[in-house]
C-alpha positions as CSV (number, residue, x, y, z in Angstrom):
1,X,-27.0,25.5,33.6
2,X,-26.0,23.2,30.5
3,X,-22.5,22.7,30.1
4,X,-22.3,23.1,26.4
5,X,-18.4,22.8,26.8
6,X,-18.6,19.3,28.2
7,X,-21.3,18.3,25.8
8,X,-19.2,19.6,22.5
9,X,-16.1,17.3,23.9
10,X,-18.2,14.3,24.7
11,X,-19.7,14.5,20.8
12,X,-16.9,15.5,19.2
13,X,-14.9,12.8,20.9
14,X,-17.0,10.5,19.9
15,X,-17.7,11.2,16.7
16,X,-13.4,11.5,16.2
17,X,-13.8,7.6,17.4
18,X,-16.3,6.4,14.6
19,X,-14.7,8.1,11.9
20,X,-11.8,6.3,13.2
21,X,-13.6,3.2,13.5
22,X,-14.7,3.3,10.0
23,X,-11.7,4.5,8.5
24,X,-10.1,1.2,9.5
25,X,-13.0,-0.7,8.3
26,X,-12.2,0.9,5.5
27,X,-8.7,-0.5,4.7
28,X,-9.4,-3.7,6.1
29,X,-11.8,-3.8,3.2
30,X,-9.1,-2.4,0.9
31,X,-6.9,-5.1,1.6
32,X,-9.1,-7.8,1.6
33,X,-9.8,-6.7,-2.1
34,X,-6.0,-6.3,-3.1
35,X,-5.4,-9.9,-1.3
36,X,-8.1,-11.6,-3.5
37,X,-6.5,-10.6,-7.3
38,X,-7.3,-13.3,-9.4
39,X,-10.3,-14.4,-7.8
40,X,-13.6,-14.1,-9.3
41,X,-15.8,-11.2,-8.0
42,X,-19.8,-11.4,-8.7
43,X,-21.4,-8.3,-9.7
44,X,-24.7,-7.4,-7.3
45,X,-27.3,-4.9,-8.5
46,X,-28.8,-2.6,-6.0
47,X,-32.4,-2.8,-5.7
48,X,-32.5,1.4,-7.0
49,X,-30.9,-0.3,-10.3
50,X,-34.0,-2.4,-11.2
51,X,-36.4,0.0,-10.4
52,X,-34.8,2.6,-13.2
53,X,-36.3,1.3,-16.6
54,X,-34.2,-0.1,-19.1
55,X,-32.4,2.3,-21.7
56,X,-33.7,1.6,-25.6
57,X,-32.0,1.9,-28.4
């Protein structure tokens, strides 16, 4: 028979690790940004923002 229990803990634990994981990627990014004030920062448009047409006035 399947052990669900075991299998819950195994995907629950792991899934607890990755939203760990990206959490700190996720303030590692943070600072990076807070350390570069006063640097310049380039704008990139996503590819789903050039397929929308352009607005006319």
């Amino acid at each position: 028979m399947v052990d669900y229990q075991q299998m819950y803990k195994i995907l629950f634990n792991k899934m607890t690790d990755l939203i760990e994981e990206i959490q700190q990627v996720q303030r590692q990014t943070e600072e990076m940004y807070i350390d570069s004030k006063g640097r310049e920062f380039v704008l990139v448009k996503s590819s789903r923002n050039s397929e929308q047409p352009e607005k006319k006035e």
